[in-house]
C-alpha positions, 0 to 999 in steps of 0.5 A: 892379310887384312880383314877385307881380303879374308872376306873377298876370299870366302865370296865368289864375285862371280854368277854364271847363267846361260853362260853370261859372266855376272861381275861384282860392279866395284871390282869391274870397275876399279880392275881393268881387262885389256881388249875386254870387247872383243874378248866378249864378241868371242863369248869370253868373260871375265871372272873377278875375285879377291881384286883379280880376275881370270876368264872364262869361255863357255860354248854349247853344243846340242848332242846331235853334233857329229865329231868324228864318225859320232855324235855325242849323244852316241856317247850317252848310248855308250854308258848305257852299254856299260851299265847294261854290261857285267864286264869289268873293266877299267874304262867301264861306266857302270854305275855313272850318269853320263853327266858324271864323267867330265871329259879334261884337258890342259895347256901348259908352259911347257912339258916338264913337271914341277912348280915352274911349269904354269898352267894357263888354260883349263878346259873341260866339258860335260853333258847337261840335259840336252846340250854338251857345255864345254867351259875354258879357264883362261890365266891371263897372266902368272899372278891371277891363279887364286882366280883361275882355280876359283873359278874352275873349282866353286861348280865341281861336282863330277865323279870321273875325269876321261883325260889323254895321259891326264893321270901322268901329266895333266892331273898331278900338274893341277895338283902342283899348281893347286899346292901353291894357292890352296890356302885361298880355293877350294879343295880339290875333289877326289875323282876317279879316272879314264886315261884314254892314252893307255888303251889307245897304245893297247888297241893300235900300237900295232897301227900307228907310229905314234900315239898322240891324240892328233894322230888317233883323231885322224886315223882311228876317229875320222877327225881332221883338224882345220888352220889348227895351231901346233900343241908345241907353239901354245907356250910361245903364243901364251908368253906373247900374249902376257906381252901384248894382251892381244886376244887373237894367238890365244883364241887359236890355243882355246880352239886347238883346246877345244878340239881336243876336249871334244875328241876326248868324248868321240874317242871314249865312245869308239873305245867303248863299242871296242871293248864291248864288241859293238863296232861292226867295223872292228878289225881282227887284230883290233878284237885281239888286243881286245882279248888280250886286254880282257886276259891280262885283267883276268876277264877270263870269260870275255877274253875267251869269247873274243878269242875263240871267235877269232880262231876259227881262222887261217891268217895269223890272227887265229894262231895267235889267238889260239896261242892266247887261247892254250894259255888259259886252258893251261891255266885251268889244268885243261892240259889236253886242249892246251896241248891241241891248239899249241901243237897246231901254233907249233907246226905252222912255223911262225916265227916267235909265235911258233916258238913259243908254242913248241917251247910250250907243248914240249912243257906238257908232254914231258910233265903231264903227258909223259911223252918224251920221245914227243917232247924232244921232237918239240924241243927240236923243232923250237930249236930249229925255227930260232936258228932259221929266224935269227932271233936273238932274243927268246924266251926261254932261250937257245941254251935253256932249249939244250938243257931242256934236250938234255934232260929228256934224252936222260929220262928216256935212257932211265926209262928203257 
């Protein structure tokens, strides 16, 4: 590489104020940018390094916009829960600004991993003072990525990325591309990391077929999309666009983007007054998967409490609430209260619910309580319910059952 290059790749060409693009002369004069006008009528600029250039599209939004049943200033209000908060929880924000998280997504050539899998738009927004600045990196063809990950690295300075399945696709994607051209750009910072598609499949895989964001926006956050362009057309449009160089299919993806950066925040908010108890139109089964959440991190405290709430109840919320609820104070050794609230699941006869439960008390009263007379008639009645439900798959299962049967009638013998 020759002197002048090396030195072309230690400067940046590029100075951004107020989200207008500041270029070297030299290099906007000798590179030229296809339809550079009306990509600038659309606020896109180009951004010219090491004798190339990508470009950039910056918007701003003032944080009493409203996307989706929230504004974004509730966002602010939604961290400021989290530091008020002592829950510990993957998603919590205690300890961030809301400055700090940076709210990312990507399109791609395709859905595949590996190096034959280009990135070409980088997107992302994050608050500034009053405002939400949303930025939008732009390959405009397959050789210019020393200027693309230039671009999108020199300003880098957040502690969180907020993503949707950002940690198994987007993320390690931008670690792939990164190998290819880390000899010319910056490094990589190490971030932390929401992946908000994890915990939508925990709160409404009971709701919703299918978890894509699209689906999440119209039916969980009041997001409806307009003349929006397919996710799965964005690599069609791209290649054509290498081809002609016309602006117009890609200004549809760096919409279909945007929208989805923007639902990443509206999205972080509502899970947010989920998991913090602060959506008043939050549905039962909604705080259950919540509890269950909290149990499965060993929260137990908050789990508790949001279980208990939910048992005081007649619908099968409660008794699976009261389910969850045995299972902790079974796990503590509060063997009597456990064996209440799985008898009152057990003699309901809901189905795997009240199996379990049988299965459960039958534990407790032939190895704590002693009873075995009790605890046959529990076996039994698990026995019963598999054989009215046909499940074909229990746990434990239908011969573990009869052992189960067998072994009590022999205590009982050696105990007369």
């Amino acid at each position: 590489m020759s002197l002048k290059n090396k030195l072309s790749r230690l400067k940046p060409h590029l100075s951004i104020e107020n989200g207008k693009h500041n270029t070297v002369k030299e290099e906007s004069k000798t590179i030229d940018v296809p339809f550079r006008e009306q990509w600038e009528k659309e606020n896109v600029y180009p951004y010219f390094f090491d004798q190339d250039y990508c470009l950039i599209r910056e918007v701003s939004y003032p944080l009493s916009f409203q996307h989706g049943h929230y504004r974004f200033k509730d966002f602010l209000e939604a961290i400021n829960i989290w530091n008020k908060s002592n829950i510990n929880h993957p998603l919590s924000a205690a300890g961030f600004k809301p400055e700090e998280l940076f709210f990312f997504d990507t399109e791609t050539t395709g859905l595949g991993g590996g190096v034959g899998n280009t990135i070409f738009l980088l997107g992302y927004a994050s608050v500034r003072g009053e405002n939400l600045i949303l930025r939008q990196h732009i390959l405009p063809n397959p050789g210019a990525e020393v200027p693309l990950y230039q671009s999108f690295l020199e300003k880098i300075n957040y502690r969180t990325l907020v993503t949707y399945n950002g940690k198994s696709f987007d993320w390690p994607q931008v670690k792939t591309r990164h190998t290819l051209v880390r000899d010319h750009v910056p490094q990589l910072p190490a971030f932390g990391h929401f992946d908000l598609y994890h915990a939508s499949r925990r709160l409404w895989k009971h709701k919703l077929e299918r978890l894509k964001l699209a689906v999440v926006e119209k039916e969980i956050l009041g997001i409806e999309r307009v003349d929006d362009i397919p996710g799965f057309l964005a690599p069609m449009i791209y290649f054509d666009f290498i081809e002609s160089k016309q602006p117009d299919g890609m200004l549809g993806i760096l919409k279909h983007n945007e929208v989805d950066i923007l639902s990443l925040i509206t999205l972080y908010t509502h899970l947010t007054l989920q998991l913090c108890g602060k959506d008043q139109l939050q549905t039962r089964v909604e705080s259950y998967e919540v509890g269950r959440w909290y149990a499965s991190l060993g929260e137990q405290n908050e789990a508790k409490k949001v279980m208990k709430t939910l048992a005081e109840g007649s619908d099968l919320t409660s008794f699976q609430a009261k389910l969850a609820l045995a299972y902790q104070l079974k796990k503590i050794q509060f063997w009597d209260r456990a064996l209440h609230l799985f008898i009152e699941v057990a003699d309901i006869g809901i189905g795997e619910l009240s199996i379990e439960a049988s299965i459960e008390a039958a534990k407790i009263l032939e190895h704590k309580q002693k009873n075995y007379k009790l605890a046959i008639q529990y076996c039994l009645k698990a026995m019963e319910y598999v054989k009215k439900s046909n499940i074909i798959k229990v746990n434990p299962s239908l011969q573990d059952m009869e052992k189960r049967l067998r072994r009590l009638e022999l205590k009982i013998e050696k105990s007369q």
